[in-house]
N, C-alpha and C positions, 0 to 999 in steps of 0.2 A: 588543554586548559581545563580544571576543574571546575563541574557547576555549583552553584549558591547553593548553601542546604536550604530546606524542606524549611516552612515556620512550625514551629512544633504545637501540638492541641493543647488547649489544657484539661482540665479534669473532665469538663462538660463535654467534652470532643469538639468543640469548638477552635476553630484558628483565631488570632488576635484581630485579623480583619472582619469575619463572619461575626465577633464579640461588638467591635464596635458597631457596627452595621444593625444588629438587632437592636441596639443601644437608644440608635436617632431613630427608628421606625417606634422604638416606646414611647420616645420624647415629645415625636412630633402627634403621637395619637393626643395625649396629655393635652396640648396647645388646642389639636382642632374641638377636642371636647368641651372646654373652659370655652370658644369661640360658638359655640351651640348654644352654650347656655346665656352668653352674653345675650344673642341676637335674640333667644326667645323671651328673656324676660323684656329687650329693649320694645318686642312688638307687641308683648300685652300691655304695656304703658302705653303705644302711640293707642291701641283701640279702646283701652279705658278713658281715654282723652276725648274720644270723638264723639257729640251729639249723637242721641238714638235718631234713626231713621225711620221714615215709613215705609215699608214694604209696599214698591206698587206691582199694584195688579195691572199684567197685562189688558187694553185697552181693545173691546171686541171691533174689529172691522166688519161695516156695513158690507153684505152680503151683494155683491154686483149683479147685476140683470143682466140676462142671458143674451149673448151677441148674437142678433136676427143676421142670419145670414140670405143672401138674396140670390133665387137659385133661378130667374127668371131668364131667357133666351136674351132679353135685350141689355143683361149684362154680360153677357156670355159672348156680346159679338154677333150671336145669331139670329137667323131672319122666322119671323113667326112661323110658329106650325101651322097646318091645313085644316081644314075645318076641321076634320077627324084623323084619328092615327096618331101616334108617337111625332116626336119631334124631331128631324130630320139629321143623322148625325155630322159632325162639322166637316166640311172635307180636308182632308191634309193638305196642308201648306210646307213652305220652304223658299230660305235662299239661295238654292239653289237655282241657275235661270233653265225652261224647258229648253231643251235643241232648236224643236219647232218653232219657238216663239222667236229663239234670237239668227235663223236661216229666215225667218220671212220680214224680218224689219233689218236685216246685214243682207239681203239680195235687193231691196228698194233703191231705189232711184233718189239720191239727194239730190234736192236744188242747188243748180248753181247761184253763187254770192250776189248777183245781181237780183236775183229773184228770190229771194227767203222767203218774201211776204207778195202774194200777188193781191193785185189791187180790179174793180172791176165797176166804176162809176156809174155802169148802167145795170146792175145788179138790181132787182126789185123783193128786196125779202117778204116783201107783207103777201105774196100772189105767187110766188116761184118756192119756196118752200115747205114740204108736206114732211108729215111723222106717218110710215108704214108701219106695221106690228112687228117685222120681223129686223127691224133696228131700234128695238127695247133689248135692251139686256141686264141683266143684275153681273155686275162686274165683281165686287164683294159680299161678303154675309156679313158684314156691319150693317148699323141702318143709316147710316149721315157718310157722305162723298163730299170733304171740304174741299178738296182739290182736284182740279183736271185738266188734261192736257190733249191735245190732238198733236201725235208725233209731225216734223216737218219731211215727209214723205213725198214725194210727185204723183207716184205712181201704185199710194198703197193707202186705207186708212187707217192707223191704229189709235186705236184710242186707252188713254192713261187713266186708272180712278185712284184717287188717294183717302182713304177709309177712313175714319174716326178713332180706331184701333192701332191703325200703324197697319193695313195691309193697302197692299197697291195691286191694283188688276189691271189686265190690261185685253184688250178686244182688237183681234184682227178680223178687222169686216168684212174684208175683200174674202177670204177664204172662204171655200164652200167645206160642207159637212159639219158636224154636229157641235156643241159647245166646248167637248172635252179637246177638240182641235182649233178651237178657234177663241175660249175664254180662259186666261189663266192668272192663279191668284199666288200673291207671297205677302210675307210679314218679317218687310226688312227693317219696322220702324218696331217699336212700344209703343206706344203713345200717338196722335190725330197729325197725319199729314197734314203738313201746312201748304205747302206749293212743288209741283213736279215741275223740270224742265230740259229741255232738249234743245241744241245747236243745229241749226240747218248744216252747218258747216259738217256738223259731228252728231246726226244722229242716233249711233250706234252707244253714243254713248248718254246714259239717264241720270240727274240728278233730283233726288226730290229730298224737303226737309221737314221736320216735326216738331212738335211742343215739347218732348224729350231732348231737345237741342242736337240731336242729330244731323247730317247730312250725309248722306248714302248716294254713292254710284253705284248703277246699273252699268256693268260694263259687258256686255254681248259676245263680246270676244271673248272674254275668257269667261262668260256666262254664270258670272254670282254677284254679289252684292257687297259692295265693301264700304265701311264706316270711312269717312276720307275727312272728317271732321267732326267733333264733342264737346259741344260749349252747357255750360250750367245753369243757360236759361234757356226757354223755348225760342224755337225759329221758328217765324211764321211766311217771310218773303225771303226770296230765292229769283233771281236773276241773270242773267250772262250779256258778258258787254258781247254787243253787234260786233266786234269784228275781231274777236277774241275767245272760243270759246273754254280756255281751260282758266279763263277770269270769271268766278262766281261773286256777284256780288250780293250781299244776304242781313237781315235784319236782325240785329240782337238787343233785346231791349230798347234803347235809347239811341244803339248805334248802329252805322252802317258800315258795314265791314268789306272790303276786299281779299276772298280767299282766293291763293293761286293755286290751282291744281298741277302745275307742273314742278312746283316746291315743294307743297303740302302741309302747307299754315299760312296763316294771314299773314299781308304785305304791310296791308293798310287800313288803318279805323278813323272813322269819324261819327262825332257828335251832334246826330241830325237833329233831334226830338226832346221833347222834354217825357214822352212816355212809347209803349211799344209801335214798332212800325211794320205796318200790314200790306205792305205792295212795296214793288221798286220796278222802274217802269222807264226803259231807255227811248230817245226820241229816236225814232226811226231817221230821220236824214243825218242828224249833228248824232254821233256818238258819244261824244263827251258830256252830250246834258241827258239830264236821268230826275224822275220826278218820284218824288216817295210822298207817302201817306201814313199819319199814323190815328192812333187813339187820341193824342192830346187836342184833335178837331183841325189840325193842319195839314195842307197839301204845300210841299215845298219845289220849289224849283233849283237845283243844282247843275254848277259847272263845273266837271274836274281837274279842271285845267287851272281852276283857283281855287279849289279845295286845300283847305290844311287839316292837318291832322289835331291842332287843337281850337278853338273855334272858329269852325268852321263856318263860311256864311253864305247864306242863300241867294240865289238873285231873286225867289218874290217869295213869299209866304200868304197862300191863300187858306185866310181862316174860317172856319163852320160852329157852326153853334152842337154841333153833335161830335165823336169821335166818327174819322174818317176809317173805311173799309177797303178804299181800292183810289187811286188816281192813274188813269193810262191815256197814254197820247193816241190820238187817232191817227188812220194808215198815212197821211198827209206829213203830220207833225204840226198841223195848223191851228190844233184846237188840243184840251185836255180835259176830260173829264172826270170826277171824283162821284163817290157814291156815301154817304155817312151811313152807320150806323139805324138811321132810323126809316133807311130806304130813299130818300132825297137825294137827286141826282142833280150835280151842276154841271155846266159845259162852260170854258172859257176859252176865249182866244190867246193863244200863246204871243203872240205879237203886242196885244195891249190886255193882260191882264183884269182890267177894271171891265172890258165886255164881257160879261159874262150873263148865263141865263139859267134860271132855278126851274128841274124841271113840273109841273103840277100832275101828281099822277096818286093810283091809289095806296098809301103805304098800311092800311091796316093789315098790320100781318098776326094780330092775335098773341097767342102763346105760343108763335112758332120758335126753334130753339136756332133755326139759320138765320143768318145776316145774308143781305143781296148784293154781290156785283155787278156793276151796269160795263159790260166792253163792246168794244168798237166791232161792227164787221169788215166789210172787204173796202168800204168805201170812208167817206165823211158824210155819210148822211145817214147810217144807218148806228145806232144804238140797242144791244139786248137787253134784258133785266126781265127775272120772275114777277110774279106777282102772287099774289094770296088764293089766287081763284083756280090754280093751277093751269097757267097760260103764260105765255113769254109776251111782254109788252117791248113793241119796236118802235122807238121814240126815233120820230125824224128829225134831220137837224137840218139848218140854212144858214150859213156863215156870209156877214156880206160886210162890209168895209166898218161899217159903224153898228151893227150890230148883231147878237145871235137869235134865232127865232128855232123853236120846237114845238114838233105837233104829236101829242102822246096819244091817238085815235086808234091806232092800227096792234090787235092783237093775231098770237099765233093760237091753237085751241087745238084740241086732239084729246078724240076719247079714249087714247093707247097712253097718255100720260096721264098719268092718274094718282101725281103727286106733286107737290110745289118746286117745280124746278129752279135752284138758288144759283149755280157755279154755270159756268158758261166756255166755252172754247171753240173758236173757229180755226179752220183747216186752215195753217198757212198755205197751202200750196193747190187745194182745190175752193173756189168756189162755191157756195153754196153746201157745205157741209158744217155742219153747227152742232156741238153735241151739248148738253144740258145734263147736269146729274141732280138730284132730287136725297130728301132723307129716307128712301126706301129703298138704299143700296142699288137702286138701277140708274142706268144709263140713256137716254132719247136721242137719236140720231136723228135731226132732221136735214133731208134732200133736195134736192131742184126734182120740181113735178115731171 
Protein backbone atom coordinates (compact mmCIF):
# COMPACT_ATOMS: atom_id res chain seq x y z
CA UNK A 1 0.00 0.00 0.00
CA UNK A 2 1.16 3.47 -0.84
CA UNK A 3 2.25 6.21 1.78
CA UNK A 4 0.34 9.77 2.01
CA UNK A 5 2.79 12.38 0.23
CA UNK A 6 4.95 14.63 2.02
CA UNK A 7 2.87 18.36 2.89
CA UNK A 8 4.74 20.45 0.46
CA UNK A 9 6.76 23.89 1.82
CA UNK A 10 5.92 26.90 0.71
CA UNK A 11 8.22 29.68 -0.48
CA UNK A 12 9.36 30.56 3.15
CA UNK A 13 10.34 26.71 3.58
CA UNK A 14 7.78 26.48 5.94
CA UNK A 15 5.06 23.52 6.00
CA UNK A 16 1.30 24.56 6.38
CA UNK A 17 1.34 23.30 10.09
CA UNK A 18 4.71 25.06 11.10
CA UNK A 19 2.71 28.31 9.17
CA UNK A 20 -0.04 28.11 11.42
CA UNK A 21 1.80 27.43 14.60
CA UNK A 22 4.03 30.58 14.15
CA UNK A 23 0.74 32.30 13.45
CA UNK A 24 -0.96 31.61 17.30
CA UNK A 25 2.51 32.25 19.12
CA UNK A 26 2.30 35.97 17.24
CA UNK A 27 -1.28 36.16 18.31
CA UNK A 28 -1.11 35.13 21.52
CA UNK A 29 2.21 37.51 22.29
CA UNK A 30 -0.26 40.62 20.92
CA UNK A 31 -2.98 39.44 23.78
CA UNK A 32 -0.43 39.11 26.62
CA UNK A 33 1.14 42.49 25.65
CA UNK A 34 -2.24 44.60 25.62
CA UNK A 35 -2.77 42.47 29.07
CA UNK A 36 0.57 44.39 30.57
CA UNK A 37 -0.49 47.26 29.77
CA UNK A 38 -3.98 46.97 30.96
CA UNK A 39 -2.70 45.84 34.50
CA UNK A 40 -0.09 48.56 34.76
CA UNK A 41 -2.09 51.56 34.06
CA UNK A 42 -4.96 49.68 36.39
CA UNK A 43 -2.18 49.95 39.35
CA UNK A 44 -1.16 53.47 38.91
CA UNK A 45 -4.74 54.43 39.42
CA UNK A 46 -5.25 52.25 42.55
CA UNK A 47 -1.81 54.15 44.04
CA UNK A 48 -2.83 57.56 42.86
CA UNK A 49 -5.97 56.82 44.89
CA UNK A 50 -4.49 56.00 48.15
CA UNK A 51 -3.69 58.74 51.10
CA UNK A 52 0.05 59.77 51.38
CA UNK A 53 1.40 57.83 54.33
CA UNK A 54 3.89 58.37 57.01
CA UNK A 55 7.03 56.68 56.86
CA UNK A 56 7.67 55.00 60.19
CA UNK A 57 10.62 54.94 61.61
CA UNK A 58 11.62 51.89 63.28
CA UNK A 59 11.04 52.21 67.12
CA UNK A 60 14.59 51.68 69.13
CA UNK A 61 14.20 48.91 71.70
CA UNK A 62 15.48 49.51 75.22
CA UNK A 63 18.75 48.11 75.60
CA UNK A 64 18.21 44.96 78.32
CA UNK A 65 20.53 44.37 81.52
CA UNK A 66 22.94 41.97 81.43
CA UNK A 67 21.70 38.43 82.93
CA UNK A 68 23.66 37.97 86.33
CA UNK A 69 24.52 34.63 86.28
CA UNK A 70 25.05 32.89 89.62
CA UNK A 71 28.14 30.77 89.80
CA UNK A 72 27.95 30.11 93.64
CA UNK A 73 28.56 26.20 94.94
CA UNK A 74 25.12 26.39 96.66
CA UNK A 75 23.44 26.54 93.22
CA UNK A 76 25.52 24.11 91.80
CA UNK A 77 24.28 21.46 94.30
CA UNK A 78 27.61 21.59 96.02
CA UNK A 79 28.90 21.55 99.60
CA UNK A 80 31.12 24.77 100.55
CA UNK A 81 34.65 24.85 100.14
CA UNK A 82 37.37 24.61 103.09
CA UNK A 83 38.70 27.35 104.51
CA UNK A 84 41.46 27.58 101.72
CA UNK A 85 41.95 25.79 98.45
CA UNK A 86 39.83 25.48 95.45
CA UNK A 87 36.53 24.22 95.53
CA UNK A 88 36.16 20.62 95.62
CA UNK A 89 35.26 18.98 92.35
CA UNK A 90 31.63 17.23 92.06
CA UNK A 91 31.92 13.47 92.24
CA UNK A 92 30.32 11.69 89.42
CA UNK A 93 27.01 10.28 89.74
CA UNK A 94 24.74 7.91 87.95
CA UNK A 95 21.81 5.57 87.64
CA UNK A 96 23.32 3.24 87.43
CA UNK A 97 23.00 1.00 90.90
CA UNK A 98 26.84 -0.06 92.47
CA UNK A 99 27.22 -4.13 92.65
CA UNK A 100 28.27 -3.40 96.23
CA UNK A 101 25.56 -1.49 97.34
CA UNK A 102 22.73 -3.81 95.79
CA UNK A 103 24.87 -7.47 97.27
CA UNK A 104 24.70 -5.90 100.64
CA UNK A 105 20.96 -4.73 101.06
CA UNK A 106 19.90 -8.21 98.44
CA UNK A 107 22.03 -10.49 101.23
CA UNK A 108 19.91 -8.86 104.32
CA UNK A 109 17.75 -10.51 106.19
CA UNK A 110 13.95 -9.19 105.72
CA UNK A 111 11.57 -9.29 108.40
CA UNK A 112 9.05 -11.58 108.47
CA UNK A 113 5.09 -10.10 107.89
CA UNK A 114 4.40 -10.37 111.46
CA UNK A 115 7.26 -8.27 112.43
CA UNK A 116 7.72 -5.21 109.98
CA UNK A 117 7.67 -2.70 112.69
CA UNK A 118 8.98 -3.87 116.15
CA UNK A 119 7.61 -2.28 119.02
CA UNK A 120 9.59 -2.02 122.54
CA UNK A 121 7.40 -0.21 125.40
CA UNK A 122 10.22 -0.20 127.72
CA UNK A 123 12.54 1.70 125.35
CA UNK A 124 13.81 4.98 127.22
CA UNK A 125 14.94 7.48 124.39
CA UNK A 126 15.89 10.42 126.57
CA UNK A 127 18.94 8.13 128.52
CA UNK A 128 19.61 5.09 125.95
CA UNK A 129 20.41 7.16 123.02
CA UNK A 130 23.92 8.68 122.12
CA UNK A 131 25.24 10.41 118.62
CA UNK A 132 29.16 8.96 118.22
CA UNK A 133 31.26 11.05 115.55
CA UNK A 134 31.78 8.26 113.46
CA UNK A 135 27.80 7.89 112.50
CA UNK A 136 27.77 11.49 110.90
CA UNK A 137 27.92 11.32 107.38
CA UNK A 138 27.28 13.62 104.40
CA UNK A 139 25.15 11.15 102.28
CA UNK A 140 24.82 14.00 99.25
CA UNK A 141 26.58 17.28 98.07
CA UNK A 142 23.27 19.15 98.06
CA UNK A 143 22.69 21.15 101.19
CA UNK A 144 18.84 20.27 102.32
CA UNK A 145 17.77 16.21 102.86
CA UNK A 146 13.91 16.54 102.66
CA UNK A 147 13.49 12.94 102.73
CA UNK A 148 14.68 9.81 104.65
CA UNK A 149 14.31 6.49 105.15
CA UNK A 150 15.84 3.62 107.25
CA UNK A 151 15.63 0.47 104.81
CA UNK A 152 13.48 -2.49 106.72
CA UNK A 153 16.50 -4.64 107.34
CA UNK A 154 16.96 -7.22 110.51
CA UNK A 155 20.20 -7.64 110.29
CA UNK A 156 21.75 -4.50 108.42
CA UNK A 157 21.34 -0.62 108.67
CA UNK A 158 21.00 1.36 105.55
CA UNK A 159 20.25 4.32 105.46
CA UNK A 160 18.21 6.39 102.35
CA UNK A 161 18.80 10.52 101.88
CA UNK A 162 16.63 12.19 99.41
CA UNK A 163 18.53 15.69 98.28
CA UNK A 164 16.90 18.89 97.36
CA UNK A 165 18.30 18.29 93.74
CA UNK A 166 16.96 15.03 92.88
CA UNK A 167 19.94 12.91 94.28
CA UNK A 168 19.49 10.01 96.71
CA UNK A 169 22.42 8.48 98.77
CA UNK A 170 22.45 5.92 100.52
CA UNK A 171 24.85 4.72 103.80
CA UNK A 172 25.51 1.04 104.72
CA UNK A 173 26.66 1.43 108.35
CA UNK A 174 27.19 -1.94 109.13
CA UNK A 175 30.21 -2.30 106.62
CA UNK A 176 33.66 -1.73 107.63
CA UNK A 177 36.13 0.45 105.41
CA UNK A 178 36.21 3.66 103.95
CA UNK A 179 33.25 5.89 102.49
CA UNK A 180 33.96 4.96 98.84
CA UNK A 181 32.62 1.31 100.09
CA UNK A 182 30.17 2.23 102.32
CA UNK A 183 28.55 5.81 100.86
CA UNK A 184 27.07 5.93 97.57
CA UNK A 185 25.27 8.73 95.56
CA UNK A 186 22.94 8.93 92.32
CA UNK A 187 20.53 11.36 90.56
CA UNK A 188 17.62 9.50 89.47
CA UNK A 189 15.35 12.41 90.23
CA UNK A 190 15.73 16.49 88.72
CA UNK A 191 14.06 18.15 91.01
CA UNK A 192 13.82 17.87 95.51
CA UNK A 193 12.96 14.38 96.73
CA UNK A 194 9.86 14.24 98.30
CA UNK A 195 9.50 10.85 100.07
CA UNK A 196 11.71 7.51 99.70
CA UNK A 197 10.01 4.09 100.46
CA UNK A 198 10.60 0.50 101.02
CA UNK A 199 8.33 -2.80 101.76
CA UNK A 200 9.42 -4.93 104.55
CA UNK A 201 8.02 -7.56 102.50
CA UNK A 202 10.17 -6.30 99.42
CA UNK A 203 13.00 -4.65 100.43
CA UNK A 204 15.16 -4.98 97.46
CA UNK A 205 12.99 -3.08 95.93
CA UNK A 206 13.12 1.33 96.45
CA UNK A 207 10.63 3.76 95.46
CA UNK A 208 11.10 7.45 96.10
CA UNK A 209 9.24 10.56 94.52
CA UNK A 210 9.70 14.38 93.59
CA UNK A 211 8.54 17.77 92.95
CA UNK A 212 9.30 16.95 89.01
CA UNK A 213 6.32 14.34 89.50
CA UNK A 214 8.33 11.55 89.21
CA UNK A 215 8.25 8.26 90.71
CA UNK A 216 11.38 6.15 90.38
CA UNK A 217 12.17 2.50 91.34
CA UNK A 218 15.29 1.33 92.60
CA UNK A 219 15.28 -2.06 91.49
CA UNK A 220 18.59 -4.08 93.05
CA UNK A 221 18.23 -6.82 90.91
CA UNK A 222 18.52 -5.64 87.85
CA UNK A 223 20.49 -2.69 89.71
CA UNK A 224 19.24 0.82 87.86
CA UNK A 225 16.65 3.06 88.14
CA UNK A 226 13.50 3.24 86.37
CA UNK A 227 10.85 5.96 85.84
CA UNK A 228 7.53 3.62 86.71
CA UNK A 229 5.48 6.82 86.66
CA UNK A 230 5.31 10.98 85.29
CA UNK A 231 2.52 13.13 86.46
CA UNK A 232 2.56 17.10 85.61
CA UNK A 233 2.48 18.09 89.16
CA UNK A 234 4.85 17.57 92.04
CA UNK A 235 4.61 14.36 94.36
CA UNK A 236 5.48 15.03 97.56
CA UNK A 237 3.80 11.78 99.71
CA UNK A 238 4.52 8.26 98.71
CA UNK A 239 3.24 5.38 100.55
CA UNK A 240 2.54 1.42 100.28
CA UNK A 241 -0.45 -0.35 101.55
CA UNK A 242 0.68 -2.90 104.63
CA UNK A 243 0.02 -5.76 103.01
CA UNK A 244 0.64 -5.14 99.55
CA UNK A 245 3.65 -3.94 98.46
CA UNK A 246 3.46 -3.36 94.67
CA UNK A 247 0.20 -0.75 95.81
CA UNK A 248 1.84 2.68 96.03
CA UNK A 249 -0.23 5.07 97.18
CA UNK A 250 0.86 8.80 96.38
CA UNK A 251 -0.21 12.41 96.62
CA UNK A 252 -0.91 14.56 93.49
CA UNK A 253 -2.08 17.86 94.25
CA UNK A 254 -5.55 17.60 95.69
CA UNK A 255 -5.63 13.86 95.07
CA UNK A 256 -4.86 10.68 96.18
CA UNK A 257 -3.89 8.19 93.90
CA UNK A 258 -3.61 4.37 93.76
CA UNK A 259 -0.65 3.32 91.44
CA UNK A 260 -0.28 -0.47 90.80
CA UNK A 261 3.00 -1.57 90.05
CA UNK A 262 2.21 -4.69 88.70
CA UNK A 263 -0.07 -2.97 85.81
CA UNK A 264 1.91 0.16 85.55
CA UNK A 265 -0.74 3.07 85.91
CA UNK A 266 -3.14 4.22 88.27
CA UNK A 267 -6.19 2.03 89.44
CA UNK A 268 -7.58 4.43 91.52
CA UNK A 269 -8.01 8.38 92.25
CA UNK A 270 -9.61 10.24 94.71
CA UNK A 271 -10.39 13.77 95.87
CA UNK A 272 -9.07 14.11 99.30
CA UNK A 273 -8.14 17.99 99.73
CA UNK A 274 -8.91 21.00 98.73
CA UNK A 275 -4.94 21.93 98.20
CA UNK A 276 -1.51 19.70 98.02
CA UNK A 277 -1.14 16.77 100.38
CA UNK A 278 2.03 16.13 102.20
CA UNK A 279 2.03 12.59 104.20
CA UNK A 280 -0.16 9.34 103.64
CA UNK A 281 0.12 7.45 106.48
CA UNK A 282 -1.47 3.65 106.95
CA UNK A 283 -2.80 2.60 110.42
CA UNK A 284 -0.60 -0.11 111.41
CA UNK A 285 -3.49 -2.72 112.72
CA UNK A 286 -6.62 -1.92 110.24
CA UNK A 287 -5.00 -1.67 106.80
CA UNK A 288 -7.81 -0.24 105.06
CA UNK A 289 -7.61 3.09 107.05
CA UNK A 290 -4.80 5.58 106.04
CA UNK A 291 -4.57 9.13 107.33
CA UNK A 292 -3.33 12.16 105.04
CA UNK A 293 -2.38 15.49 105.66
CA UNK A 294 -2.33 18.37 103.51
CA UNK A 295 -1.55 22.26 103.06
CA UNK A 296 -5.17 23.38 103.16
CA UNK A 297 -4.69 22.82 107.47
CA UNK A 298 -6.50 19.39 107.49
CA UNK A 299 -5.61 15.99 108.84
CA UNK A 300 -8.19 13.59 107.38
CA UNK A 301 -9.07 10.30 108.36
CA UNK A 302 -10.12 7.60 105.51
CA UNK A 303 -11.61 4.20 104.99
CA UNK A 304 -11.13 2.34 101.73
CA UNK A 305 -13.52 0.27 101.96
CA UNK A 306 -15.94 3.36 101.52
CA UNK A 307 -13.98 5.25 99.39
CA UNK A 308 -15.38 6.45 95.95
CA UNK A 309 -13.84 7.73 93.40
CA UNK A 310 -15.93 10.88 93.26
CA UNK A 311 -16.59 12.44 96.40
CA UNK A 312 -15.15 10.91 98.44
CA UNK A 313 -15.73 11.11 102.32
CA UNK A 314 -13.87 11.14 105.25
CA UNK A 315 -14.73 9.56 108.52
CA UNK A 316 -13.31 12.82 110.58
CA UNK A 317 -11.49 15.80 109.53
CA UNK A 318 -9.21 17.32 111.93
CA UNK A 319 -8.71 20.96 111.26
CA UNK A 320 -5.56 23.51 112.16
CA UNK A 321 -5.15 26.94 111.94
CA UNK A 322 -1.82 26.42 109.87
CA UNK A 323 -1.20 24.07 106.76
CA UNK A 324 -0.44 20.69 107.86
CA UNK A 325 3.26 18.88 107.24
CA UNK A 326 2.93 15.26 108.42
CA UNK A 327 -0.06 13.27 110.20
CA UNK A 328 1.24 9.47 111.36
CA UNK A 329 -0.29 7.04 113.44
CA UNK A 330 1.65 5.84 116.34
CA UNK A 331 3.15 2.06 116.58
CA UNK A 332 -0.22 1.17 118.44
CA UNK A 333 -2.72 2.82 116.05
CA UNK A 334 -4.15 4.40 119.17
CA UNK A 335 -3.33 7.82 118.88
CA UNK A 336 -2.32 10.15 115.58
CA UNK A 337 -0.37 12.72 115.39
CA UNK A 338 0.01 15.85 113.10
CA UNK A 339 2.66 18.52 112.84
CA UNK A 340 1.74 22.04 110.92
CA UNK A 341 3.59 24.05 109.28
CA UNK A 342 4.61 26.48 111.89
CA UNK A 343 6.17 23.55 113.97
CA UNK A 344 2.90 22.79 116.56
CA UNK A 345 2.55 19.36 117.23
CA UNK A 346 -1.07 17.64 118.07
CA UNK A 347 -1.68 14.34 119.39
CA UNK A 348 -5.11 12.81 119.18
CA UNK A 349 -6.87 9.81 120.15
CA UNK A 350 -8.06 7.84 117.23
CA UNK A 351 -11.04 6.34 119.21
CA UNK A 352 -12.53 9.71 120.20
CA UNK A 353 -11.22 12.41 118.06
CA UNK A 354 -12.27 15.31 120.11
CA UNK A 355 -9.26 14.08 122.87
CA UNK A 356 -6.80 15.68 121.70
CA UNK A 357 -3.64 17.61 123.19
CA UNK A 358 -1.60 20.75 121.37
CA UNK A 359 1.82 20.26 122.17
CA UNK A 360 3.75 23.59 123.99
CA UNK A 361 7.25 23.66 122.77
CA UNK A 362 9.79 25.98 121.12
CA UNK A 363 8.79 26.87 117.53
CA UNK A 364 10.95 29.85 116.77
CA UNK A 365 12.76 28.60 113.81
CA UNK A 366 13.98 32.04 112.47
CA UNK A 367 14.63 32.06 108.66
CA UNK A 368 15.16 28.46 108.53
CA UNK A 369 14.13 27.29 104.88
CA UNK A 370 12.89 23.48 106.50
CA UNK A 371 9.63 22.63 107.88
CA UNK A 372 9.67 20.02 110.96
CA UNK A 373 8.13 16.52 111.28
CA UNK A 374 7.29 15.23 114.48
CA UNK A 375 7.26 10.90 114.14
CA UNK A 376 6.59 8.20 116.40
CA UNK A 377 9.32 5.96 117.87
CA UNK A 378 9.31 2.29 118.68
CA UNK A 379 6.60 2.85 121.37
CA UNK A 380 3.27 5.28 122.22
CA UNK A 381 5.02 7.30 124.36
CA UNK A 382 7.91 8.55 122.64
CA UNK A 383 7.69 11.52 119.94
CA UNK A 384 10.93 13.00 117.71
CA UNK A 385 10.87 16.52 116.24
CA UNK A 386 14.05 19.21 115.59
CA UNK A 387 14.18 22.06 117.16
CA UNK A 388 15.97 25.49 116.34
CA UNK A 389 18.79 25.00 118.73
CA UNK A 390 20.10 22.02 117.02
CA UNK A 391 18.73 19.23 119.28
CA UNK A 392 15.99 16.74 118.80
CA UNK A 393 13.01 17.37 121.41
CA UNK A 394 11.46 13.92 122.77
CA UNK A 395 7.97 14.80 123.59
CA UNK A 396 6.42 12.19 125.93
CA UNK A 397 3.06 11.19 125.58
CA UNK A 398 0.21 9.48 128.29
CA UNK A 399 -2.93 8.25 126.71
CA UNK A 400 -5.50 7.41 129.29
CA UNK A 401 -9.31 6.90 128.69
CA UNK A 402 -10.56 10.50 128.93
CA UNK A 403 -7.65 12.27 128.21
CA UNK A 404 -4.07 12.99 126.47
CA UNK A 405 -1.15 14.50 128.66
CA UNK A 406 2.57 15.60 127.13
CA UNK A 407 5.68 16.48 128.67
CA UNK A 408 8.11 18.40 126.24
CA UNK A 409 11.25 18.49 128.92
CA UNK A 410 13.52 15.91 127.62
CA UNK A 411 16.09 17.01 124.78
CA UNK A 412 18.69 14.95 122.71
CA UNK A 413 22.10 17.38 122.35
CA UNK A 414 25.38 16.48 120.70
CA UNK A 415 28.25 18.52 119.87
CA UNK A 416 28.89 16.02 116.34
CA UNK A 417 25.40 17.65 115.18
CA UNK A 418 26.04 20.73 114.33
CA UNK A 419 22.97 21.66 112.41
CA UNK A 420 19.20 21.78 112.78
CA UNK A 421 17.98 18.35 112.36
CA UNK A 422 14.34 18.47 110.45
CA UNK A 423 13.57 14.75 108.83
CA UNK A 424 13.58 11.89 111.10
CA UNK A 425 13.39 7.88 110.53
CA UNK A 426 13.57 5.18 112.88
CA UNK A 427 14.64 1.56 112.16
CA UNK A 428 11.75 -0.47 111.68
CA UNK A 429 13.42 -3.57 112.74
CA UNK A 430 16.18 -2.41 115.20
CA UNK A 431 15.54 -0.57 118.30
CA UNK A 432 17.01 2.26 119.08
CA UNK A 433 18.54 3.34 115.86
CA UNK A 434 17.18 6.82 114.79
CA UNK A 435 18.72 8.58 111.94
CA UNK A 436 17.95 12.62 111.51
CA UNK A 437 19.18 14.59 108.29
CA UNK A 438 19.88 18.29 108.73
CA UNK A 439 20.32 21.15 105.55
CA UNK A 440 24.04 20.50 105.59
CA UNK A 441 23.63 17.47 103.45
CA UNK A 442 24.70 15.19 106.42
CA UNK A 443 23.21 12.48 108.06
CA UNK A 444 23.19 11.68 112.37
CA UNK A 445 22.78 8.16 113.51
CA UNK A 446 21.80 8.06 116.75
CA UNK A 447 22.56 4.52 119.13
CA UNK A 448 21.60 2.77 122.25
CA UNK A 449 24.69 3.74 124.62
Amino acid sequence: MASPPEPEPDAGGLTDYERRRAENIRRNGVILDSLRRKAAELSAIIQLSRPPTKKQQPRARPRAAPAVVRRSLRTQGLPPPPASGPAPAPPRRSTRITPSLASAILDATSPPASEAKVRDDGFDARTELVLRPSNVRRLVSADRIPSLRILPLVDRTVVAAGSNVGHVGFWVVDDDGDDAHRVFEYMPHLSSVGAIVAHAAKPHKIYSCSHGGEICLMDLERENFNITRLSEFPILSLCQAPNSPSCLYFGEETDVKLFDDRIGKVSTSWNAHASRINSIDFHPENTYMLATSSRDGTACMWDLRTMKKKGAESLVVLEHDRGLQSAYFSPSGHMVATTSLDGIVRVFSVDNFENFHTVERNNNIGTHLSTFKAIWGWNDMDLFIGNATRAIDVISVDLNDSSISTTNNACLKSEHMVSIPYRFSAHPCKVGHLACSSSSGKVFLWTRA
